[in-house]
TIMARZA-860715 format. One record per residue: residue number from 1; x, y, z of N, C-alpha, C in turn. Coordinates in pm, whole numbers, plus 50000, padded with zeros to 5 digits. Each point is the difference from the previous one (the first is absolute). Example, Ala and Ser with C-alpha at 12.3 -4.5 7.8 and 13.67 -1.06 7.14 Angstrom:
// TIMARZA-860715
+-----+--------+---------+-------+---------+----------+-------+--------+---------+-------+
: num : n.east : n.north :  n.up : ca.east : ca.north : ca.up : c.east : c.north :  c.up :
+-----+--------+---------+-------+---------+----------+-------+--------+---------+-------+
:   1 :  51319 :   49431 : 50780 :   49911 :    50119 : 50000 :  50090 :   50120 : 50000 :
:   2 :  49965 :   50105 : 49928 :   50082 :    50119 : 50006 :  49923 :   50109 : 50073 :
+-----+--------+---------+-------+---------+----------+-------+--------+---------+-------+
// end
This chain:
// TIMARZA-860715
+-----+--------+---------+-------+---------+----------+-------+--------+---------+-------+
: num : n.east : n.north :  n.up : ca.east : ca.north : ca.up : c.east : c.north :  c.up :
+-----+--------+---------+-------+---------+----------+-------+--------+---------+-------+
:   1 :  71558 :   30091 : 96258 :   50101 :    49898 : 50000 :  49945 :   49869 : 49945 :
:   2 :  49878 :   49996 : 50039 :   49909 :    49885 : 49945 :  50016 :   49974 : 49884 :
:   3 :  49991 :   50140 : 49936 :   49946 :    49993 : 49792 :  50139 :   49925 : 49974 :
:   4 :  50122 :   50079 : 50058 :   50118 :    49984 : 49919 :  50042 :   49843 : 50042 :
:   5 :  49924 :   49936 : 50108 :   50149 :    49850 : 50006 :  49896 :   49927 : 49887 :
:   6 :  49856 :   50072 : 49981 :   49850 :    49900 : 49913 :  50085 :   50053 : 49821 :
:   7 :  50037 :   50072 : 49984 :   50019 :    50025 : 49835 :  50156 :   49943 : 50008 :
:   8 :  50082 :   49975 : 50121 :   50129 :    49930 : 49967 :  49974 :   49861 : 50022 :
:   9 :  49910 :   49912 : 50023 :   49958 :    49863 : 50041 :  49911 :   49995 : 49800 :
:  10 :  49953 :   50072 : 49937 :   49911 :    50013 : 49895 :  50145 :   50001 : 49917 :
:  11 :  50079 :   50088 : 49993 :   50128 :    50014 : 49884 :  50097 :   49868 : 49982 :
:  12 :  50006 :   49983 : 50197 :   50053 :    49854 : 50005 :  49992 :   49868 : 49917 :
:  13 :  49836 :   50025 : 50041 :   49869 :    49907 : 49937 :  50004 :   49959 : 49860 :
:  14 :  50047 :   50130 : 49925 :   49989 :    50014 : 49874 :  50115 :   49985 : 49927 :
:  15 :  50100 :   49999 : 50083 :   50149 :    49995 : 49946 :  50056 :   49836 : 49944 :
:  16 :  49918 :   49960 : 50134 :   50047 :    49801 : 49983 :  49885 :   49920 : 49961 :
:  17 :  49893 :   50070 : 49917 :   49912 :    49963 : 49905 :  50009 :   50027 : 49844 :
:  18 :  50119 :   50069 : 49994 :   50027 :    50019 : 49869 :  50056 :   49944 : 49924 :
:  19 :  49972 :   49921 : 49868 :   50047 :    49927 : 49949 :  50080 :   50033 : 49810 :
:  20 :  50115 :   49982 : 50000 :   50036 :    50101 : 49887 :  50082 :   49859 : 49916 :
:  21 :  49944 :   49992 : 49879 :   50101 :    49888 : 49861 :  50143 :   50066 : 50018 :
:  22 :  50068 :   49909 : 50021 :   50172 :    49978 : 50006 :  50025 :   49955 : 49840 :
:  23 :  49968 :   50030 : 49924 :   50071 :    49873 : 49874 :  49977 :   50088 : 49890 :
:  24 :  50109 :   49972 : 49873 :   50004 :    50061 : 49908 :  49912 :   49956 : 49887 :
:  25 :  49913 :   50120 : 49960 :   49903 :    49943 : 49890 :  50044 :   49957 : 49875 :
:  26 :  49991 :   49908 : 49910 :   50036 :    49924 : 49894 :  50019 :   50141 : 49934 :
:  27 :  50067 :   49995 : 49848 :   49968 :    50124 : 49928 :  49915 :   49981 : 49940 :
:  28 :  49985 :   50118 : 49965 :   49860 :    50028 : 49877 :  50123 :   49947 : 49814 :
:  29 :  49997 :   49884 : 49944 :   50150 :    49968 : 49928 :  49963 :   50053 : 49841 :
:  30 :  49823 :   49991 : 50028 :   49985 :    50047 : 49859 :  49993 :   50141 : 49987 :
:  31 :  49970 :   50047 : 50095 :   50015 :    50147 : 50043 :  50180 :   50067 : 49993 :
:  32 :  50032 :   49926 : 50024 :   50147 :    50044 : 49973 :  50057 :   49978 : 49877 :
:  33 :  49989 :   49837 : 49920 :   50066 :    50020 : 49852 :  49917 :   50089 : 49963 :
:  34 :  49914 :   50077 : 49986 :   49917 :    50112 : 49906 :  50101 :   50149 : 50020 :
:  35 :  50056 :   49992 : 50111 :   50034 :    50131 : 50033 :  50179 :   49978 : 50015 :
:  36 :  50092 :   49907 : 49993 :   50096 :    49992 : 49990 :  50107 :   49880 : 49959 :
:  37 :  50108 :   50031 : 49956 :   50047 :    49942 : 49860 :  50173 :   49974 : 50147 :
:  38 :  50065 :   49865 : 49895 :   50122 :    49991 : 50030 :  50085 :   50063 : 49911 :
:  39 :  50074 :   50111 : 50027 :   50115 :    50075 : 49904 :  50133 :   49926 : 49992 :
:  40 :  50028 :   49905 : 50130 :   50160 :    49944 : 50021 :  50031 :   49941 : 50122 :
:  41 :  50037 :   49857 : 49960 :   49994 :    49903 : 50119 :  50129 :   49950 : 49971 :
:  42 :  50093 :   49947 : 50086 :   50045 :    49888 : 50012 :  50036 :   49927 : 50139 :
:  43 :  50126 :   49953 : 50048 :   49973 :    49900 : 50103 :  50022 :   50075 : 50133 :
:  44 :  50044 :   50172 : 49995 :   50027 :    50072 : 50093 :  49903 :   50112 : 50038 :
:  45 :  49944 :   50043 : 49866 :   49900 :    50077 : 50039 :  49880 :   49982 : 49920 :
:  46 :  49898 :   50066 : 49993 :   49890 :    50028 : 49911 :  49927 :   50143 : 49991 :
:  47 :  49954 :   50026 : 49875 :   49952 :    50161 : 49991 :  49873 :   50002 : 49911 :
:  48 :  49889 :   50067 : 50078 :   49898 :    50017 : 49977 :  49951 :   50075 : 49936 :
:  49 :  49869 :   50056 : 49856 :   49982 :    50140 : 49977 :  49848 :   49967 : 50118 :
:  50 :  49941 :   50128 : 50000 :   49858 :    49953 : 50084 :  49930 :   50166 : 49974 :
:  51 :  49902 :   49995 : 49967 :   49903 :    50158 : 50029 :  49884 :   49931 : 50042 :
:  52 :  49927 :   50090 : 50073 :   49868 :    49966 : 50064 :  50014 :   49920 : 50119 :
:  53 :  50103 :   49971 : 50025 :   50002 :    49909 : 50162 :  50144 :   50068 : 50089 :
:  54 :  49963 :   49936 : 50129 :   50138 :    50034 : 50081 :  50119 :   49952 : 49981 :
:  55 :  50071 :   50024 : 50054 :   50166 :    49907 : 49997 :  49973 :   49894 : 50111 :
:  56 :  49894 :   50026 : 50098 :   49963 :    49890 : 50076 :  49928 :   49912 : 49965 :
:  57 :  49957 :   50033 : 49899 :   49903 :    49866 : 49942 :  50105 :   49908 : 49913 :
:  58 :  50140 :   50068 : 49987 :   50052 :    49914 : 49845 :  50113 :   49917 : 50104 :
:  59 :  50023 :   50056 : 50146 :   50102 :    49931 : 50065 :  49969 :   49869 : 50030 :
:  60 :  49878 :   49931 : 50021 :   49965 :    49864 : 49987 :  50054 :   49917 : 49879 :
:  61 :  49984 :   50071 : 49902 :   50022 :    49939 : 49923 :  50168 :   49991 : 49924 :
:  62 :  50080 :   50063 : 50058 :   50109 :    50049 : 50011 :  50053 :   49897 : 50133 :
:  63 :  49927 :   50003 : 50105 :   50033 :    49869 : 50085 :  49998 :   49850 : 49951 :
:  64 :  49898 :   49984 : 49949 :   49987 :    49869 : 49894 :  50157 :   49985 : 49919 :
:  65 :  50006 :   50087 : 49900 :   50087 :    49956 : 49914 :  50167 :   49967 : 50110 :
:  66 :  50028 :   50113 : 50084 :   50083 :    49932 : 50085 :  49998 :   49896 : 50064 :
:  67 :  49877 :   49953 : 49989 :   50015 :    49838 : 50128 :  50027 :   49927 : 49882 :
:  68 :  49971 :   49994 : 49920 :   50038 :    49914 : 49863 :  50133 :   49990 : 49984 :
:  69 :  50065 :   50099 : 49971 :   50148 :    49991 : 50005 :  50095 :   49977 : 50084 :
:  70 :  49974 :   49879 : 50094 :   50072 :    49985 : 50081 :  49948 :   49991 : 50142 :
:  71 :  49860 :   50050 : 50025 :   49949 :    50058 : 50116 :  50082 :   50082 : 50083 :
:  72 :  49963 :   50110 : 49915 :   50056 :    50098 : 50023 :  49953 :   50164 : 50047 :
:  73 :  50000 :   50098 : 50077 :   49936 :    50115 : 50008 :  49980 :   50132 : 49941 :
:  74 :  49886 :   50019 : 49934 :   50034 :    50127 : 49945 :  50018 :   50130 : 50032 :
:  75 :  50083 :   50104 : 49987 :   49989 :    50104 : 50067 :  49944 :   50095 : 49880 :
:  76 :  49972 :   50114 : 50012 :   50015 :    50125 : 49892 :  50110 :   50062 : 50045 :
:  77 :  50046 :   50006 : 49829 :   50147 :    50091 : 49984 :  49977 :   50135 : 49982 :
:  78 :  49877 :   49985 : 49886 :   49959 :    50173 : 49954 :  49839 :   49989 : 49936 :
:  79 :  49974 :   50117 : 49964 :   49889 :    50056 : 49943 :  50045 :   50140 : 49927 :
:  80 :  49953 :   49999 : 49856 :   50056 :    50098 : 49940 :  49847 :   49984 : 49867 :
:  81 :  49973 :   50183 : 49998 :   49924 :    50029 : 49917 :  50040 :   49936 : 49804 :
:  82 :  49901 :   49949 : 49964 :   50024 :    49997 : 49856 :  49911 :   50038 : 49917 :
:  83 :  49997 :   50049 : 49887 :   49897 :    50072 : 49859 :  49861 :   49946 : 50099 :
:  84 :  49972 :   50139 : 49905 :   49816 :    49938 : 50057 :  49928 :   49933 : 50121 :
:  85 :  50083 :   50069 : 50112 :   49971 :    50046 : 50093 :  50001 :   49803 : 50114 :
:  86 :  50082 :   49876 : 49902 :   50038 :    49864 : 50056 :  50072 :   50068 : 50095 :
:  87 :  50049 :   49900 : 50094 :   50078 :    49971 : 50075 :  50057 :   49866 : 49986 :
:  88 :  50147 :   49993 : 50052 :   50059 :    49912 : 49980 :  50063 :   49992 : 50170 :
:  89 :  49936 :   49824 : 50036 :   50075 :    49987 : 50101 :  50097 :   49834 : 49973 :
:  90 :  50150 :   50030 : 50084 :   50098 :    49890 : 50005 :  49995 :   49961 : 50159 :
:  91 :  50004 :   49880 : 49935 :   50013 :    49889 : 50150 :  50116 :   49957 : 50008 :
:  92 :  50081 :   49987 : 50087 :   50182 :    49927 : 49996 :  49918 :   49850 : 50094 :
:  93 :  50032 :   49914 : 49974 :   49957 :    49887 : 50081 :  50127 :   49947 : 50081 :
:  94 :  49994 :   50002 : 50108 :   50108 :    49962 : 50031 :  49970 :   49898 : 50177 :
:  95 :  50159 :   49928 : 50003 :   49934 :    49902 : 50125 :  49989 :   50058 : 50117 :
:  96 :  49902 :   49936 : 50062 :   49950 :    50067 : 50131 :  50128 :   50034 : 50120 :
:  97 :  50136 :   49962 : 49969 :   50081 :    50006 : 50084 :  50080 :   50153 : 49965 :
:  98 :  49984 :   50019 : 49853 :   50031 :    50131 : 49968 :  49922 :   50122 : 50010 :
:  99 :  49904 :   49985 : 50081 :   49928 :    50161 : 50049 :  50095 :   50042 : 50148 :
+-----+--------+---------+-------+---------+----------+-------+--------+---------+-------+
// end
C-alpha cells in the first residue's frame, strides 16, 4: 500500500511540474512562398496551390489575409486534388458572427 500512495504522490509530483508552450509558432514564410502560390483571391474568399506542406501550415496564412479584409475569419471551404499531384485549398472568410 506503501509503494502505491509513494508512485501516486511521484505522478502527482510530476504532473504540476510540467511545463508545456501555449503559443503559436511564427511560420516558417520563406518556407512557404517556395512551396505555395495564390491561384484566386478576392474580398470573400482566397485559394491556394501548395505541394510539400500541410493545409495547416497555409491556414495561418489564409487567417492573415482574412483579418485584412475587414477582420475577418477564415474558414476552409474545400481541398481538391490538381495536375501534378498540387493541391488546392479555398478559404471563405467570413465574420465571426457567421460561424
Amino acid at each position: 500500500m506503501k509503494k502505491f500512495l509513494l508512485a501516486l504522490l511521484l505522478f502527482g509530483v510530476q504532473a504540476c511540474t510540467r511545463t508545456e508552450t501555449l503559443y503559436w509558432e511564427e511560420p516558417d514564410y520563406n518556407r512557404l512562398a517556395a512551396h505555395m502560390s495564390v491561384v484566386e483571391k478576392s474580398p470573400r474568399h482566397v485559394t491556394y496551390e501548395y505541394r510539400d506542406i500541410r493545409v495547416d501550415e497555409v491556414a495561418p496564412i489564409a487567417a492573415l489575409y482574412c483579418q485584412e479584409r475587414g477582420n475577418k475569419q477564415a474558414a476552409l471551404y474545400e481541398i481538391t486534388m490538381h495536375r501534378n499531384n498540387a493541391r488546392r485549398a479555398t478559404f471563405v472568410c467570413k465574420n465571426p458572427d457567421e460561424f
